[in-house]
NUVO-732282 format. One record per atom (N, C-alpha, C): residue in one letter; x, y, z. Coordinates in steps of 0.2 Angstrom, whole numbers, plus 5000, padded with zeros to 4 digits. Layout:
! NUVO-732282
AXYZ...
! end
This chain:
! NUVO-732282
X500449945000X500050005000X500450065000X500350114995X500850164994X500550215001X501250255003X501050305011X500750355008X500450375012X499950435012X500350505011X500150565010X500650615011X500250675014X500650725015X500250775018X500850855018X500450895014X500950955015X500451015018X500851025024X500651055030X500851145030X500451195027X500851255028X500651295034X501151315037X500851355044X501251315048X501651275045X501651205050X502251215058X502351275059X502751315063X502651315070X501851325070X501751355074X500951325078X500451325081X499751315084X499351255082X498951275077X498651225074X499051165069X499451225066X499851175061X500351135062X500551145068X501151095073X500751025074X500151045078X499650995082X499450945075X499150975070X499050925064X499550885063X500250935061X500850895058X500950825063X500950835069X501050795075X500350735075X499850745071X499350695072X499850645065X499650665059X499850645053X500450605053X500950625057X501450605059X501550525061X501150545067X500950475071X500550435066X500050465063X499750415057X499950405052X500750405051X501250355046X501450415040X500950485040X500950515034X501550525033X502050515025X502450565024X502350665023X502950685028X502650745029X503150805023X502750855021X503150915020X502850965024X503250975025X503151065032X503251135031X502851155029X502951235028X503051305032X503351345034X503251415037X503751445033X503751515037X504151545033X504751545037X505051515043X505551505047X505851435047X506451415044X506751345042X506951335049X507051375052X507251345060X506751325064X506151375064X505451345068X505451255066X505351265058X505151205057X505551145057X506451155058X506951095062X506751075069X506451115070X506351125080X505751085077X504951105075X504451045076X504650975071X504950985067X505150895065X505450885069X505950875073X506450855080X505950835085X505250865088X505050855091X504550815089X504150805083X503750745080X504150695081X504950665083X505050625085X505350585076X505350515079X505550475071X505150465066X504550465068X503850475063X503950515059X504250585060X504550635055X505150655054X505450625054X506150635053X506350635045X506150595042X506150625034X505650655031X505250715036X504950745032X505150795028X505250825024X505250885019X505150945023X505650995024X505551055025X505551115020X504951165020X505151215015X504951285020X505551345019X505351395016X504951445012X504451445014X504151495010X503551555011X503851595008X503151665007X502651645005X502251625007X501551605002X501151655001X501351715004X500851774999X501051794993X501751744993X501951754986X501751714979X501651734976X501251674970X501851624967X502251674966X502851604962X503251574966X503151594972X503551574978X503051494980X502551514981X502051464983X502051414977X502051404970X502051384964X502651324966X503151374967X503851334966X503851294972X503751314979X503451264984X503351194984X502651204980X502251164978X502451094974X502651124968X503151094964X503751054968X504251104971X504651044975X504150974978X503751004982X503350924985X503250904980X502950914977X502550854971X503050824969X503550854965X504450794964X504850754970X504650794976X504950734979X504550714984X503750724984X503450664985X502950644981X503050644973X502550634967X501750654968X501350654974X500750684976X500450714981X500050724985X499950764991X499050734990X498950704998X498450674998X498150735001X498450775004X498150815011X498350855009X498350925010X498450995011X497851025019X498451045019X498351085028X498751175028X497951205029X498251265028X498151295034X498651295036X498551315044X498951395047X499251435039X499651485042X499151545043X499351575046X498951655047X499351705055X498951755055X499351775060X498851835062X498851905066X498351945069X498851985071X498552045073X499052105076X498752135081X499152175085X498852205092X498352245092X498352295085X498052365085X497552325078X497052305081X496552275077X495752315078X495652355082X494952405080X495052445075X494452445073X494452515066X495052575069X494852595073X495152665074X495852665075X496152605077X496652615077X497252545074X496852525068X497152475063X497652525057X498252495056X498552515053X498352495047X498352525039X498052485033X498652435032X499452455035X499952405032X499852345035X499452355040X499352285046X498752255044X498552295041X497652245037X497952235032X498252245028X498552205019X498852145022X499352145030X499652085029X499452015032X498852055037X498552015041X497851985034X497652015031X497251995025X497751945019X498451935017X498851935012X498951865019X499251865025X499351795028X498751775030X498151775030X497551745033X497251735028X497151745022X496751735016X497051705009X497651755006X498151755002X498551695003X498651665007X499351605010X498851535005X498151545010X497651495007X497551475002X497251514999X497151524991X497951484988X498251534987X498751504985X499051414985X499051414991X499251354992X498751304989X498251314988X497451274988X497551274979X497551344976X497651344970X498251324965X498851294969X499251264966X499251194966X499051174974X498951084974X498351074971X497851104972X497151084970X497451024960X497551094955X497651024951X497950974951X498450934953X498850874955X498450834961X497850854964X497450814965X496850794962X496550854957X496050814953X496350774947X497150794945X497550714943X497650654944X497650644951X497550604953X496650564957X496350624956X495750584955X495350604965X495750634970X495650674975X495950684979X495750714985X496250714991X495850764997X496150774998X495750815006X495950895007X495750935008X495951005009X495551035015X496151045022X495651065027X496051125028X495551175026X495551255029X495551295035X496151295038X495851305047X495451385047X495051395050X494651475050X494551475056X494251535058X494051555063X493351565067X493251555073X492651585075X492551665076X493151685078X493151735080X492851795075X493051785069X492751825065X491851845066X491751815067X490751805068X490551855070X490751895075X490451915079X490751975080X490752045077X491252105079X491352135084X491852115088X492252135095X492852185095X493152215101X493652245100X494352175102X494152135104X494652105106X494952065098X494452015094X494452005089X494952065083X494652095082X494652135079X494252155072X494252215066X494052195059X494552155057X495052175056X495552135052X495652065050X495352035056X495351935058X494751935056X494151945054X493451935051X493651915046X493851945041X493751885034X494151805036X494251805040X494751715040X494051655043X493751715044X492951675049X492551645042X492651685037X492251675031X492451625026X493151595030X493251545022X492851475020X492351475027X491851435026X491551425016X491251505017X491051525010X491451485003X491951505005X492551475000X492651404998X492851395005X492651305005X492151285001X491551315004X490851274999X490951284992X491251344991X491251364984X491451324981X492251294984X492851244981X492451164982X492151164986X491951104985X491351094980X490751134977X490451134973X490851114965X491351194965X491551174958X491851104959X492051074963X492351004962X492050964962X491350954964X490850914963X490950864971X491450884977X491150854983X490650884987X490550854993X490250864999X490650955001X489950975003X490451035008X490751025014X491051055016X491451055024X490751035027
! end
């Protein structure tokens, strides 16, 4: 039986350490994404031998050909990608209207929205190639409700629901 794969972006850090760490134990061969090659030697070390030859990358994923070529490297050295895990994002201090900076809404929008997309729109074809695979969108609840603690800025990541459905229509699956 051929091993399963799973490329893990955000994998650095919260959610997407905790996933890498499931997948891990579940036999998955892993690729691990953040934008810090050191974070991610620290969580392969600590997934123990389960991950010890996983695939580490580097990368900006608000970047398009950065994300592209990412992508690219796993697919060559792991021919497929059963699972895609988008787990990167981030938030900022000064998140009410009044005192959100626009530089800190483009980036907080460009890692919490733009990261996904992209990774989602490169692997997405090389699994309808291969016929499918799995795409879990981590989101938010926080979004839902406007709070000053939350902030605006973190509401659209509440909304990838939307998207998901989208993505799962054009594809002809089940919604989340």
């Amino acid at each position: 039986m051929t091993q399963k794969t799973a490329l893990v972006v955000g994998a650095s850090g919260g959610l997407g350490r905790a996933i890498a760490s499931m997948l891990a134990e579940e036999g998955y061969a892993l690729a691990l994404v953040g934008r810090d090659i050191e974070k991610l030697q620290i969580v392969r070390s600590e997934l123990g031998a389960a991950a010890q030859g996983a695939l580490l990358l580097s990368c900006d994923l608000t970047d398009r050909a950065q994300a592209q070529a990412m992508v690219e490297q796993v697919l060559a050295q792991m021919s497929f990608i059963d699972v895609l895990i988008c787990a990167a994002g981030l938030n900022v201090r000064q998140r009410s209207l009044r005192s959100l900076d626009p530089a800190d809404w483009d980036r907080v929008i460009a890692a919490n929205l733009t990261t996904a997309f992209n990774a989602i729109h490169f692997t997405l074809p090389s699994m309808r190639t291969r016929g499918g695979g799995l795409i879990v969108q981590i989101s938010s609840l926080a979004g839902l409700r406007a709070n000053t603690i939350t902030g605006a800025a973190y509401s659209p990541r509440a909304r990838w629901e939307s998207v998901s459905a989208a993505r799962s229509a054009d594809e002809g699956s089940a919604p989340p």
